[in-house]
Each structure stands twice: as C-alpha cells, then as structure tokens.
Biopython code that builds the backbone (N, CA, C, O; Angstrom):
import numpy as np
from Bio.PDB.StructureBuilder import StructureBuilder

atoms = [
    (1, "UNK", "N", (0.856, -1.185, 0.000)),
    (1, "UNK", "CA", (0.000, 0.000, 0.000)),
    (1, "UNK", "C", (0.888, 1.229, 0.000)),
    (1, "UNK", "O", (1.082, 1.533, -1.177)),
    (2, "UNK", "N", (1.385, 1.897, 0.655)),
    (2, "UNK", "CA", (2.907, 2.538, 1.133)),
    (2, "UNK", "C", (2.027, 4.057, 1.585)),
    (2, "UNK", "O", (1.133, 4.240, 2.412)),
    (3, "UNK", "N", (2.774, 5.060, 0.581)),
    (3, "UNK", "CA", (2.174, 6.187, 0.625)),
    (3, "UNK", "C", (2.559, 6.916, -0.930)),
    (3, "UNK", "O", (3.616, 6.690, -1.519)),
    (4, "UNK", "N", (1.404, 7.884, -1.477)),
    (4, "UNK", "CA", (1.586, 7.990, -2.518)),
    (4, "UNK", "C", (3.122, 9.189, -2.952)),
    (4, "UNK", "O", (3.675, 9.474, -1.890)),
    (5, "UNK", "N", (3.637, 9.680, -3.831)),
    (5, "UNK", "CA", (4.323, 10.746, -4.148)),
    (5, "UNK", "C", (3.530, 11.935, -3.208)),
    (5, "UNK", "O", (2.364, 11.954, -2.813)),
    (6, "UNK", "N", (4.751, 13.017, -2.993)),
    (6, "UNK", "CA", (4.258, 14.432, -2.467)),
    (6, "UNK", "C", (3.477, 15.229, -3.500)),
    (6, "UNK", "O", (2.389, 15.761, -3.282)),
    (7, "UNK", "N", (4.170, 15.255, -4.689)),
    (7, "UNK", "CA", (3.291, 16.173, -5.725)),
    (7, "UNK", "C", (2.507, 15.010, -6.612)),
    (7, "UNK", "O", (2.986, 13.883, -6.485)),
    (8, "UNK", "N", (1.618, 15.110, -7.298)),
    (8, "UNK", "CA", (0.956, 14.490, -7.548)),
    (8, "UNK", "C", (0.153, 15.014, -9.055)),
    (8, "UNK", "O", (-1.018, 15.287, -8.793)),
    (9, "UNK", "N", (0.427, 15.187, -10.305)),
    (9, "UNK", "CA", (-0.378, 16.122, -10.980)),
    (9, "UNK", "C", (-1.425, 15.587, -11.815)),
    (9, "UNK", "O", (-1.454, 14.445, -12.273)),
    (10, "UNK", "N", (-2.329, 16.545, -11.988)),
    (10, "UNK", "CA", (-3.699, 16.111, -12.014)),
    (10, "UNK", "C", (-3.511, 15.627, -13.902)),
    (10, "UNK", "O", (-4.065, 14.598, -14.291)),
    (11, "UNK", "N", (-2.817, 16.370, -14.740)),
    (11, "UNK", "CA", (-2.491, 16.385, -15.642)),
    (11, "UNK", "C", (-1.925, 15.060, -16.148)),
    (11, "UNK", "O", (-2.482, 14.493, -17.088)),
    (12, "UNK", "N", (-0.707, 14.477, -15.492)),
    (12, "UNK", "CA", (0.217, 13.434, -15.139)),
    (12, "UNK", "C", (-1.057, 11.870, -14.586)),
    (12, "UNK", "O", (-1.126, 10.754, -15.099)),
    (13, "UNK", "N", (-1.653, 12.293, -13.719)),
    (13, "UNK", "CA", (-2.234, 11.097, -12.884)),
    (13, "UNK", "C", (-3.560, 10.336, -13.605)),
    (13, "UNK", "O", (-4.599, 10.690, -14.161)),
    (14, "UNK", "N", (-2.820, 8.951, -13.220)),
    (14, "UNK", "CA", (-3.893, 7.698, -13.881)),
    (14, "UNK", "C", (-5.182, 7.767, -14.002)),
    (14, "UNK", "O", (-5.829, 7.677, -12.959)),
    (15, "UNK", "N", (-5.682, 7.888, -14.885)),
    (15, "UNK", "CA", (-7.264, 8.161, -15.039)),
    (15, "UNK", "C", (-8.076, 6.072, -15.020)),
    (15, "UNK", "O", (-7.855, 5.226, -15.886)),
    (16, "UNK", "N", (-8.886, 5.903, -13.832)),
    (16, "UNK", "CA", (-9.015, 4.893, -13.871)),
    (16, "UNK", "C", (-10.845, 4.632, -13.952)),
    (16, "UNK", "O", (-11.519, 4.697, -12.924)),
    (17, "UNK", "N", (-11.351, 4.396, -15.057)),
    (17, "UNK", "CA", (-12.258, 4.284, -15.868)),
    (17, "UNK", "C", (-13.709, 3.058, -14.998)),
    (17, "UNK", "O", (-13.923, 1.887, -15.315)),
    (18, "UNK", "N", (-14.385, 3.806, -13.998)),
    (18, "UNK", "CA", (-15.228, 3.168, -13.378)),
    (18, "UNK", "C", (-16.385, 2.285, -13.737)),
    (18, "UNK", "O", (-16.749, 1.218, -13.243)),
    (19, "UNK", "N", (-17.112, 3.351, -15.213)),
    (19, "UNK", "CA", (-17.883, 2.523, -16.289)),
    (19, "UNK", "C", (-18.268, 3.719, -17.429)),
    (19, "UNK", "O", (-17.555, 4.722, -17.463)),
    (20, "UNK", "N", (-19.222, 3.612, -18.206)),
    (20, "UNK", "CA", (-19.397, 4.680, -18.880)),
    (20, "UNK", "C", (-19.319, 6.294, -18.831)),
    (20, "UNK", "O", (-19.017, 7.163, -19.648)),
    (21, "UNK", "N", (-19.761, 6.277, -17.397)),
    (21, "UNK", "CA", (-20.458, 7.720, -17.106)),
    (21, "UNK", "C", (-19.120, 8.179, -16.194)),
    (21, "UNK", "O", (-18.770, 9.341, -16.405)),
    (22, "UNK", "N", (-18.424, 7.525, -15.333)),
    (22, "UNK", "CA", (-16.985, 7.614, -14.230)),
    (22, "UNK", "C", (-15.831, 7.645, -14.504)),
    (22, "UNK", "O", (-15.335, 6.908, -15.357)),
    (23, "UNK", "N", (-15.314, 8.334, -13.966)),
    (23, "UNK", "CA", (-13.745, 7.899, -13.551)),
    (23, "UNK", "C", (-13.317, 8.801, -12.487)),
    (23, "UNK", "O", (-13.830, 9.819, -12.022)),
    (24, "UNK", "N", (-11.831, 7.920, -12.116)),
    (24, "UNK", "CA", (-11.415, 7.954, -11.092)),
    (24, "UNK", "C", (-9.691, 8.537, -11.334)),
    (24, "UNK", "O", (-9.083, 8.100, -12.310)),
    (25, "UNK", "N", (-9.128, 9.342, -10.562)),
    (25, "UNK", "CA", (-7.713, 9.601, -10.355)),
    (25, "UNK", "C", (-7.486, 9.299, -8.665)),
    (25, "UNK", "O", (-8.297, 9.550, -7.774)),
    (26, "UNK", "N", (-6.504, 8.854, -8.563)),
    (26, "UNK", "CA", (-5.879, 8.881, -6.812)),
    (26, "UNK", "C", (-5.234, 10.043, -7.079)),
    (26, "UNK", "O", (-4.506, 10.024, -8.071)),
    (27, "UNK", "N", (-5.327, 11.358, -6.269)),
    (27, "UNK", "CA", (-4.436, 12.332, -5.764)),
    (27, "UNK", "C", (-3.572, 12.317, -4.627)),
    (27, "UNK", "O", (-2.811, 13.267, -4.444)),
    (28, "UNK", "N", (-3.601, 11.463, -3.937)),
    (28, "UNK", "CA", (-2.631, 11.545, -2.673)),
    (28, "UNK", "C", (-3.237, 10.885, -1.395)),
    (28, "UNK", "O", (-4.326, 11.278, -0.977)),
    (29, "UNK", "N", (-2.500, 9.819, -0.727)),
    (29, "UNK", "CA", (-2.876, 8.679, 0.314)),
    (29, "UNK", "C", (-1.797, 8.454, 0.820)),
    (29, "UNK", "O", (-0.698, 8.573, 0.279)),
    (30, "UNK", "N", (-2.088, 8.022, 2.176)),
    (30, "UNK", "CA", (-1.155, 7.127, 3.033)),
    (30, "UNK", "C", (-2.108, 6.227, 3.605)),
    (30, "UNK", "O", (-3.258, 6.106, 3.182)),
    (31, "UNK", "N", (-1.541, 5.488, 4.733)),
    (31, "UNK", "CA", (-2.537, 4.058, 5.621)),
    (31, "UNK", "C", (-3.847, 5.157, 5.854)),
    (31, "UNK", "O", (-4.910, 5.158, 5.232)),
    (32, "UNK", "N", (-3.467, 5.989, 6.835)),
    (32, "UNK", "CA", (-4.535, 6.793, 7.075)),
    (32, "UNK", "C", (-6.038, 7.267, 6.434)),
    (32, "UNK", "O", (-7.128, 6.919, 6.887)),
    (33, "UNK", "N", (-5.808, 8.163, 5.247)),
    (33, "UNK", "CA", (-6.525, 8.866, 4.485)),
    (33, "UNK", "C", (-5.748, 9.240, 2.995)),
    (33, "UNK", "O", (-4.574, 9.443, 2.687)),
    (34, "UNK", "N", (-7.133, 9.220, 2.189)),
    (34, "UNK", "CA", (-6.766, 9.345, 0.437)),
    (34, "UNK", "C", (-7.869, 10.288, -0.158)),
    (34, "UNK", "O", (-9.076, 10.262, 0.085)),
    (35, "UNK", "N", (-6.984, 11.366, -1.231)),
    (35, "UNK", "CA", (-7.783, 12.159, -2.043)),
    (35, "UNK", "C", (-8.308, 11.473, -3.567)),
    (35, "UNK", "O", (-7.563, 10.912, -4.371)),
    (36, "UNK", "N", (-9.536, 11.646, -3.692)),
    (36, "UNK", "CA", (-10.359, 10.786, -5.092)),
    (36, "UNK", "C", (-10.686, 12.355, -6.151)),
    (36, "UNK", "O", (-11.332, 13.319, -5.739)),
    (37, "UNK", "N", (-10.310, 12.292, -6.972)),
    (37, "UNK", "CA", (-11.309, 13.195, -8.092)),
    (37, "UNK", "C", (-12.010, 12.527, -9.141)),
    (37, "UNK", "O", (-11.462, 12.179, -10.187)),
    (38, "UNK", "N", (-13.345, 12.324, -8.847)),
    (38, "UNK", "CA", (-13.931, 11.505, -9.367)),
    (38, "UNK", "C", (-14.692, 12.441, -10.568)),
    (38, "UNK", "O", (-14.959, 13.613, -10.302)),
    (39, "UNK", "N", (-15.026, 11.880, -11.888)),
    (39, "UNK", "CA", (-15.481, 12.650, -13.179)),
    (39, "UNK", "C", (-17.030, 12.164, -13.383)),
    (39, "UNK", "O", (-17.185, 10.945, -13.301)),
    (40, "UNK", "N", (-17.784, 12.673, -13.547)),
    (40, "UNK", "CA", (-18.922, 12.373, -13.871)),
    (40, "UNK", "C", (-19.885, 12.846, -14.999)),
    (40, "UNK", "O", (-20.233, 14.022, -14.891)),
    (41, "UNK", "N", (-20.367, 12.175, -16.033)),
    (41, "UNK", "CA", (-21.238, 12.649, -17.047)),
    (41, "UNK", "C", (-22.733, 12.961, -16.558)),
    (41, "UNK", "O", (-23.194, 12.405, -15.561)),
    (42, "UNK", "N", (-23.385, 13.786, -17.240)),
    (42, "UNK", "CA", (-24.410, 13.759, -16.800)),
    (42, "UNK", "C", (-25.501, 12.229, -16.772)),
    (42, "UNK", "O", (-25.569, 11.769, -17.912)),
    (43, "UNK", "N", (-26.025, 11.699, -16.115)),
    (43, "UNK", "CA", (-26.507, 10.754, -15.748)),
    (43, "UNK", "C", (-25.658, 9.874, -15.194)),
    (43, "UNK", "O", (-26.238, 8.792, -15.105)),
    (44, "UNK", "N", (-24.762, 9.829, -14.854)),
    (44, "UNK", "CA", (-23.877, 9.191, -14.405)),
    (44, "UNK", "C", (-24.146, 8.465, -12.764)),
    (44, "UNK", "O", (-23.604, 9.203, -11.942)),
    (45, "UNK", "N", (-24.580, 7.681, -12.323)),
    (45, "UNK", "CA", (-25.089, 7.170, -11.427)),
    (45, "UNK", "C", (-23.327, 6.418, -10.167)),
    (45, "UNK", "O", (-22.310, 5.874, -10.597)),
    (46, "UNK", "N", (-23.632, 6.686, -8.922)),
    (46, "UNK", "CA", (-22.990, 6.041, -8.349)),
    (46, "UNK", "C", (-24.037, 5.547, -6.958)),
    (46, "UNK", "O", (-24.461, 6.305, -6.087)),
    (47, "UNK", "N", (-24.326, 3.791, -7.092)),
    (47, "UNK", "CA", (-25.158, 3.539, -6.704)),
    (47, "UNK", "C", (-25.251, 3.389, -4.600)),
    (47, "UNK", "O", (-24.227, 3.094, -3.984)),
    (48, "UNK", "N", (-25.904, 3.516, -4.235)),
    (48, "UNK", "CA", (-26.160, 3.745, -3.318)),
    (48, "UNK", "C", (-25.826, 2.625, -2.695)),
    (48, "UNK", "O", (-26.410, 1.577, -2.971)),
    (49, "UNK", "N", (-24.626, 2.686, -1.564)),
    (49, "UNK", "CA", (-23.929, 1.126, -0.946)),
    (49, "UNK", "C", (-23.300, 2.090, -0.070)),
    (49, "UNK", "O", (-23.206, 3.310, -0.203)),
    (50, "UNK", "N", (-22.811, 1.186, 1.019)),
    (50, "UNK", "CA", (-21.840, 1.582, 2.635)),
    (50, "UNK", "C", (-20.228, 1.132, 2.329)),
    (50, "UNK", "O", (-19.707, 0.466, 1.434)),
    (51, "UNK", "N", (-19.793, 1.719, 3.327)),
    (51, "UNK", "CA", (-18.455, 1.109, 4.013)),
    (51, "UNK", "C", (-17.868, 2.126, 4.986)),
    (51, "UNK", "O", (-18.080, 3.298, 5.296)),
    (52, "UNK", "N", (-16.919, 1.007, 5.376)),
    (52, "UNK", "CA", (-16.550, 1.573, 6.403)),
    (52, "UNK", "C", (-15.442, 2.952, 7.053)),
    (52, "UNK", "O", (-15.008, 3.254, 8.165)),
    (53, "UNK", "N", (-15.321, 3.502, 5.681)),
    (53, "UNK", "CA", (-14.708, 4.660, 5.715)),
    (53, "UNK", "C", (-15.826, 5.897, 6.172)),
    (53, "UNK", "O", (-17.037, 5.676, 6.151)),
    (54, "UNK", "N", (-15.189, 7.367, 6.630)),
    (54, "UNK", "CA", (-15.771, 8.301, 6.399)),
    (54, "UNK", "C", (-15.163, 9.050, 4.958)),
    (54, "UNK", "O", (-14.389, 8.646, 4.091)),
    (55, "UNK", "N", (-15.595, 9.797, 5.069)),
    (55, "UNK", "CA", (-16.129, 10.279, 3.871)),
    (55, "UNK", "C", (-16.656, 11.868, 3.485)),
    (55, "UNK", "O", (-17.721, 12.484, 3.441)),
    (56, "UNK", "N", (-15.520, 12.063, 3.291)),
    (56, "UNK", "CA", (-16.061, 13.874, 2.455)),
    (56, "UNK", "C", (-16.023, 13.924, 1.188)),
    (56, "UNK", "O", (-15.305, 13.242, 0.456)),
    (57, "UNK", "N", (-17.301, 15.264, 0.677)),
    (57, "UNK", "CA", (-17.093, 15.205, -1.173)),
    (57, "UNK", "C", (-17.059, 16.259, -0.907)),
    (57, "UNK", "O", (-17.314, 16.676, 0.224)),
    (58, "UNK", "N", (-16.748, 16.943, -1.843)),
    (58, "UNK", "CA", (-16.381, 18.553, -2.187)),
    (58, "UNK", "C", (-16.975, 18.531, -3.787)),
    (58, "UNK", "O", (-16.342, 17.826, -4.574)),
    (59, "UNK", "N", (-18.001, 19.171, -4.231)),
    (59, "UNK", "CA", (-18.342, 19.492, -4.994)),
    (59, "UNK", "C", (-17.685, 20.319, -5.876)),
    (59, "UNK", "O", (-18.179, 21.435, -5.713)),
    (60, "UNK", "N", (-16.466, 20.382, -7.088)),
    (60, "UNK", "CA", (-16.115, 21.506, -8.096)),
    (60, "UNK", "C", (-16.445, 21.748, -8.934)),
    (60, "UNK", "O", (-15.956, 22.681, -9.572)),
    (61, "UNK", "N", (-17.915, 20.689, -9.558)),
    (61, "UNK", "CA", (-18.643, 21.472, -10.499)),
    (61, "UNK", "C", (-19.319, 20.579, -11.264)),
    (61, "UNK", "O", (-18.752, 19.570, -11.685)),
    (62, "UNK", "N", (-20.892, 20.907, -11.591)),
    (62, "UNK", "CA", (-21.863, 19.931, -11.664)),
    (62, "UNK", "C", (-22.915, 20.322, -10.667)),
    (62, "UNK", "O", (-22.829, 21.063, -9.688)),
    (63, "UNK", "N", (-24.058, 19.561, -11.214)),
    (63, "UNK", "CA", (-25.231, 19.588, -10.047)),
    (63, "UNK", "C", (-25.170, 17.624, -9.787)),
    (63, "UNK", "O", (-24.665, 16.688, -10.407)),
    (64, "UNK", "N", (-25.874, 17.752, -8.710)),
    (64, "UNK", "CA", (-25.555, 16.438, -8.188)),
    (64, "UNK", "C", (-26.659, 15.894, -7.359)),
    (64, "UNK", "O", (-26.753, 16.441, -6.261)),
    (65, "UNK", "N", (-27.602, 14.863, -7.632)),
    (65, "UNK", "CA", (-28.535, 14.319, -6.569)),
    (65, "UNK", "C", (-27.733, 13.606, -5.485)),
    (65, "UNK", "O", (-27.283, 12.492, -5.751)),
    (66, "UNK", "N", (-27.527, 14.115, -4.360)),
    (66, "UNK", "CA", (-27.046, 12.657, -3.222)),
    (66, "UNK", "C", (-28.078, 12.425, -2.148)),
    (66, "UNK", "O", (-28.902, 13.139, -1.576)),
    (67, "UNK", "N", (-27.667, 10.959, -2.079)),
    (67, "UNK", "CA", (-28.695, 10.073, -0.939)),
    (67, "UNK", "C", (-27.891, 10.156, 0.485)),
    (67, "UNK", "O", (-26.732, 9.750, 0.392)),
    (68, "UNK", "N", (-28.219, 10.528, 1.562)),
    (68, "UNK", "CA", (-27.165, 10.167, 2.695)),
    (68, "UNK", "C", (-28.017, 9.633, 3.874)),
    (68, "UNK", "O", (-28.726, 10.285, 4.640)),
    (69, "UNK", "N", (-27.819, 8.478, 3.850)),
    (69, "UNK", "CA", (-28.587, 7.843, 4.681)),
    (69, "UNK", "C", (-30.545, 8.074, 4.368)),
    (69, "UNK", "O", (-31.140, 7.609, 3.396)),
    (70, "UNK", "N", (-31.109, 8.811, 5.375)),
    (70, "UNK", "CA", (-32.703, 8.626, 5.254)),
    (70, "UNK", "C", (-33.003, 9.889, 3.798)),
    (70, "UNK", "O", (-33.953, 9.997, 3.023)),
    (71, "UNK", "N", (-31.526, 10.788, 3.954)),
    (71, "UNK", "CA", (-31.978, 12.249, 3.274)),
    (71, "UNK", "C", (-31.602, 12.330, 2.178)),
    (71, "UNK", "O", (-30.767, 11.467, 1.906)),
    (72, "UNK", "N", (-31.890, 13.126, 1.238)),
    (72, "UNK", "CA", (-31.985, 13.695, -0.315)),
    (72, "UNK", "C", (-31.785, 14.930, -0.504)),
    (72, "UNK", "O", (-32.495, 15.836, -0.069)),
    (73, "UNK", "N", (-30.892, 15.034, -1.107)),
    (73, "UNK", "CA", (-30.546, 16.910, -1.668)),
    (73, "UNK", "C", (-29.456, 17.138, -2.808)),
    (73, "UNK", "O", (-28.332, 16.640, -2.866)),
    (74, "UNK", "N", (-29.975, 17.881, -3.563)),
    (74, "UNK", "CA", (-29.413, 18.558, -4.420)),
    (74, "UNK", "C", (-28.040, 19.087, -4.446)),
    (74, "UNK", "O", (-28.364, 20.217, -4.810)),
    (75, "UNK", "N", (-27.269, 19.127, -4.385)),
    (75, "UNK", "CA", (-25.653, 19.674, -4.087)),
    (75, "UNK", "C", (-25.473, 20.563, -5.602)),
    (75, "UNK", "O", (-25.855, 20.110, -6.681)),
    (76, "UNK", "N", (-24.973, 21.586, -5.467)),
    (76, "UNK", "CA", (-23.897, 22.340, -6.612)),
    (76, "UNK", "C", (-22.374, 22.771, -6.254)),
    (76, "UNK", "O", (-21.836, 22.691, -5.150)),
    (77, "UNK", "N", (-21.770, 23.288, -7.570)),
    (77, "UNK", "CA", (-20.374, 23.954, -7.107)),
    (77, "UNK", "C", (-19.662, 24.905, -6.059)),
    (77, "UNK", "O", (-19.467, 26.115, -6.169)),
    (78, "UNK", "N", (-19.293, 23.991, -4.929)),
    (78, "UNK", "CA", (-18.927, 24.999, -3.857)),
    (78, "UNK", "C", (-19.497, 24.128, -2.555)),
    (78, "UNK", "O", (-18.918, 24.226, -1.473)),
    (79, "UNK", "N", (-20.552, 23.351, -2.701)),
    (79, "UNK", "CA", (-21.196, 22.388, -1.833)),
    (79, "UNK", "C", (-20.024, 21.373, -0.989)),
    (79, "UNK", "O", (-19.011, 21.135, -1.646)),
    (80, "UNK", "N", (-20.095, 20.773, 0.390)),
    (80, "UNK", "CA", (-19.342, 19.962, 0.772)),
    (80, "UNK", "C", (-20.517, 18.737, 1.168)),
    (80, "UNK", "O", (-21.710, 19.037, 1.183)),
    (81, "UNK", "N", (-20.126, 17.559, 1.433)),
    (81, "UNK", "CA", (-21.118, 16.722, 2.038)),
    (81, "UNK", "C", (-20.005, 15.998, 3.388)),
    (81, "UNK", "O", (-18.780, 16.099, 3.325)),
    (82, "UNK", "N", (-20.474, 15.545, 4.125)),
    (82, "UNK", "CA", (-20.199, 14.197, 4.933)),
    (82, "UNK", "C", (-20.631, 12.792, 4.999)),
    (82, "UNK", "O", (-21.852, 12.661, 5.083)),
    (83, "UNK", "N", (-19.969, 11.753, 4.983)),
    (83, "UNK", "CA", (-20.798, 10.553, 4.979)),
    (83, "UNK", "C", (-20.600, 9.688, 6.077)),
    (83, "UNK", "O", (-19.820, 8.805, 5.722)),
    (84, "UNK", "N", (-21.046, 9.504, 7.554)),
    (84, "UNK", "CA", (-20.543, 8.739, 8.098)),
    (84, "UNK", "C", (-19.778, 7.279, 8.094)),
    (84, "UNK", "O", (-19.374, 6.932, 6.984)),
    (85, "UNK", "N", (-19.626, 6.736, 8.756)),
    (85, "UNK", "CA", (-19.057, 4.964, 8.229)),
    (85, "UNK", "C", (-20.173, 4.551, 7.898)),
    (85, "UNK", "O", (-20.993, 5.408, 8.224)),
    (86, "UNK", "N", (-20.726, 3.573, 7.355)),
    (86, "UNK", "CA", (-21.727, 2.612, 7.373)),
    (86, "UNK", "C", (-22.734, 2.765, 6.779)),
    (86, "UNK", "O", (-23.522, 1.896, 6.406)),
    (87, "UNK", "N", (-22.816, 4.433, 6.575)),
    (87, "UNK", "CA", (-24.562, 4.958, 6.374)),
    (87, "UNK", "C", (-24.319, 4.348, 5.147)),
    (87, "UNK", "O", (-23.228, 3.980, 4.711)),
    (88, "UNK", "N", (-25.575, 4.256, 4.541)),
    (88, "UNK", "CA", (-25.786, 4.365, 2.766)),
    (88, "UNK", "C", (-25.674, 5.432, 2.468)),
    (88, "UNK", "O", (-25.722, 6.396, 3.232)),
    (89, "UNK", "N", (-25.542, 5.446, 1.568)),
    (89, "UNK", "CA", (-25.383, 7.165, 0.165)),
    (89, "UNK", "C", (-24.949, 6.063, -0.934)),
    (89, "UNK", "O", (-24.427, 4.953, -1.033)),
    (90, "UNK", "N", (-25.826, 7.691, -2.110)),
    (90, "UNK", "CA", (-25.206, 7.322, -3.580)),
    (90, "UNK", "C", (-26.027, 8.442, -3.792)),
    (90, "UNK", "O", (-26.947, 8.983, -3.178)),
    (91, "UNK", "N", (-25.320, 8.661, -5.020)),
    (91, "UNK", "CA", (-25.194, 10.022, -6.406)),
    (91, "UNK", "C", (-25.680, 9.653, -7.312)),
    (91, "UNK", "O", (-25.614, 8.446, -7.549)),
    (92, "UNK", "N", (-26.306, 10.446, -8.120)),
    (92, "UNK", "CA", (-26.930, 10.466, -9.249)),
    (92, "UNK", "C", (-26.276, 12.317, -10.441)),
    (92, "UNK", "O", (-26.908, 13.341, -10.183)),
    (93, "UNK", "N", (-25.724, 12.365, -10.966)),
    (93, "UNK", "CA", (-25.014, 13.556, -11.533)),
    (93, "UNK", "C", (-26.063, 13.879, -12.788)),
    (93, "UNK", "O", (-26.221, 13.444, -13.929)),
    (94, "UNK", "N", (-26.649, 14.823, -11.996)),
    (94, "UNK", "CA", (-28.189, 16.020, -12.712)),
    (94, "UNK", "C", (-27.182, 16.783, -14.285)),
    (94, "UNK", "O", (-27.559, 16.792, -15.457)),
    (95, "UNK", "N", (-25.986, 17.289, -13.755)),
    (95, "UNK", "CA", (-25.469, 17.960, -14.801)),
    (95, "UNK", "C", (-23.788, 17.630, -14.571)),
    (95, "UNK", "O", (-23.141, 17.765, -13.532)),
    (96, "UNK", "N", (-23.229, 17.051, -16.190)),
    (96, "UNK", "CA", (-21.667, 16.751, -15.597)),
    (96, "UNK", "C", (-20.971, 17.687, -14.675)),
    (96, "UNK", "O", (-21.419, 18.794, -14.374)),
    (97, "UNK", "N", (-19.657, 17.101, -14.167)),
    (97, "UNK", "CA", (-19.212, 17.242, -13.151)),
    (97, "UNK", "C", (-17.861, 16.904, -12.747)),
    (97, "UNK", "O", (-17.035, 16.398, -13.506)),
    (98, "UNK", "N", (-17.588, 17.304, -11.093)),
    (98, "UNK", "CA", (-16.232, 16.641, -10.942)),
    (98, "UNK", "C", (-16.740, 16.762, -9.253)),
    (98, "UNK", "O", (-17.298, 17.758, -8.792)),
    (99, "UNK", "N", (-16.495, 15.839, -8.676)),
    (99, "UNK", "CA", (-16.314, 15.666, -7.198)),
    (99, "UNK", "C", (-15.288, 15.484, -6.695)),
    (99, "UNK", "O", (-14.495, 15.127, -7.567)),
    (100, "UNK", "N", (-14.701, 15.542, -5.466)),
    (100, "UNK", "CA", (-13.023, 15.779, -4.804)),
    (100, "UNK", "C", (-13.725, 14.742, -3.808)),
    (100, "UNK", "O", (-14.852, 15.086, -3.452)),
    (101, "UNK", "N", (-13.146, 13.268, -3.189)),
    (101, "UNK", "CA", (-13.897, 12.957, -2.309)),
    (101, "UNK", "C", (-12.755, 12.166, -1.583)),
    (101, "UNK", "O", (-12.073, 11.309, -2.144)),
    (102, "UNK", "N", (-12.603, 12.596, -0.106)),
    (102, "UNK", "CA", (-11.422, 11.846, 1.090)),
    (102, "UNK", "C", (-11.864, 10.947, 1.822)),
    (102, "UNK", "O", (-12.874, 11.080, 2.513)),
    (103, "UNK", "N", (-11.514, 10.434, 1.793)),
    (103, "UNK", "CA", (-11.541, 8.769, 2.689)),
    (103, "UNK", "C", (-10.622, 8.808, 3.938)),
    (103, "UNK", "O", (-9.434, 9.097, 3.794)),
    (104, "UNK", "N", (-11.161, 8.511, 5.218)),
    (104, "UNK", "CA", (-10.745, 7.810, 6.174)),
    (104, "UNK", "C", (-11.481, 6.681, 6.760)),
    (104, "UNK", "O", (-12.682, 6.594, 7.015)),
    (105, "UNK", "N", (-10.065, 5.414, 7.006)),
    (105, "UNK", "CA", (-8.941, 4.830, 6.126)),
    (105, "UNK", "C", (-8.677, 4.824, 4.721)),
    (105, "UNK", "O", (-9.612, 5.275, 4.058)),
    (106, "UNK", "N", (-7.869, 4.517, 4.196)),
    (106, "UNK", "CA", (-7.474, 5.109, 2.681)),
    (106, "UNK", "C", (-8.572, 3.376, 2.147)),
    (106, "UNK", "O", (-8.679, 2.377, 2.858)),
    (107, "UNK", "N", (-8.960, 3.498, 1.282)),
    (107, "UNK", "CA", (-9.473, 3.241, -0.082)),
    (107, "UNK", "C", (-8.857, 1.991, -0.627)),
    (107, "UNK", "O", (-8.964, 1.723, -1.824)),
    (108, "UNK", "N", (-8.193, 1.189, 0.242)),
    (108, "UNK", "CA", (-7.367, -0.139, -0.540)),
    (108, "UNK", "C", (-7.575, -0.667, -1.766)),
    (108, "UNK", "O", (-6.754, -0.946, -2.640)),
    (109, "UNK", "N", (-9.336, -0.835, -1.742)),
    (109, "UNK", "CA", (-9.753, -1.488, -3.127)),
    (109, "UNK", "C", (-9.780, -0.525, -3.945)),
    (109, "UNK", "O", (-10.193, -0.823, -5.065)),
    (110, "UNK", "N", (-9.488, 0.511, -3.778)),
    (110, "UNK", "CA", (-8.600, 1.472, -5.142)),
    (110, "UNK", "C", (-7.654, 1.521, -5.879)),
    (110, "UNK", "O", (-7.328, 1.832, -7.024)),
    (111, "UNK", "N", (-7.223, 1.081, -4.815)),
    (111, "UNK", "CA", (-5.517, 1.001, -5.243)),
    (111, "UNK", "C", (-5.000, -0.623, -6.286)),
    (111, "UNK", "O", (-3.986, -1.024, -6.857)),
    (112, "UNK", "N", (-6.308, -1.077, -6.064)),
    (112, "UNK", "CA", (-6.309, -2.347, -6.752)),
    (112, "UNK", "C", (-6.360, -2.991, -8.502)),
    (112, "UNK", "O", (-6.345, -4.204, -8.714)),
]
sb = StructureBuilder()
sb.init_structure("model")
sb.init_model(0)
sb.init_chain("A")
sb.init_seg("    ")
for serial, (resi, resn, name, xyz) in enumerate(atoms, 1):
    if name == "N":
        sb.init_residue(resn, " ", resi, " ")
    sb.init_atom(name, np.array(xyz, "f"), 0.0, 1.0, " ", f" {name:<3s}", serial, name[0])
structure = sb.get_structure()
C-alpha cells in the first residue's frame, strides 16, 4: 500500500475508468486517508452502498442528486457533504461534473 508521491499532478495522474459515465484519479494517500477526483457525465449514477470509511465530497462542479442515509438533496459547485461509516449514500449527476472525495482509512480497493 505505502504512501503515494508528495506532488501528484492532475495532468500526469492515472485516469481509472469506473464505467461509462466515471472515472477515477488517486491524488494523494497514506494508511490513514486518500484524495479521489472523481469525473462524472451527466446521468452518471454512483449507486447507493456503505463502508466503512468516512467520507467527504467537495463538490467543483456539476449539479448532483445525493442520498445520505434517510436524506436527499441537491448539491452544486462549492457544496461539501459528509458521509458517516456505514450509512448508505449514492449520487446520481443532474449535470456533468467533478467531485473531490477523502476517505478515512485510505481506499485499498482502489488502489487495486
């Protein structure tokens, strides 16, 4: 697992292809915690499932349906969310996009 490089460029970094509508870059991780910039087309669905990380998104642009646990809301550019461990959530991307999203513990099956 280790820890990733200090600089990291967005330009430079592996674009890793989730399914039609996704993708994924790693920006920077250790054991601890890892940065995701995840790409999204419009309709682009990320389906609603748990784990045991927490979980921040940072919205940089796009509109965005998210589920978090019992609740529903709309997110735009500039928006942050939280996801506890365990809860459910999932996204649905109203208008393409890009989300920034950190994980604590880092993301193993990413790195995979």
């Amino acid at each position: 697992m280790g820890t990733s490089d200090n600089f990291i460029f967005g330009e430079k970094a592996e674009w890793v292809q989730i399914n039609d509508s996704m993708r994924r870059q790693i920006l920077g991780f250790d054991e601890q915690m890892m940065l995701v910039k995840i790409e999204f087309k419009t309709g682009g669905i990320g389906y609603a499932h748990t784990h045991i990380h927490r979980q921040c998104t940072y919205v940089v642009s796009g509109i965005f349906e998210f589920q978090v646990g019992e609740i529903t809301k709309i997110v735009n550019s500039g928006d942050g969310l939280y996801m506890e461990p365990n809860v459910i959530h999932g996204v649905k991307c109203i208008e393409g996009g890009v989300l920034i999203d950190t994980f604590s513990p880092i993301r193993e099956d990413f790195l995979i």
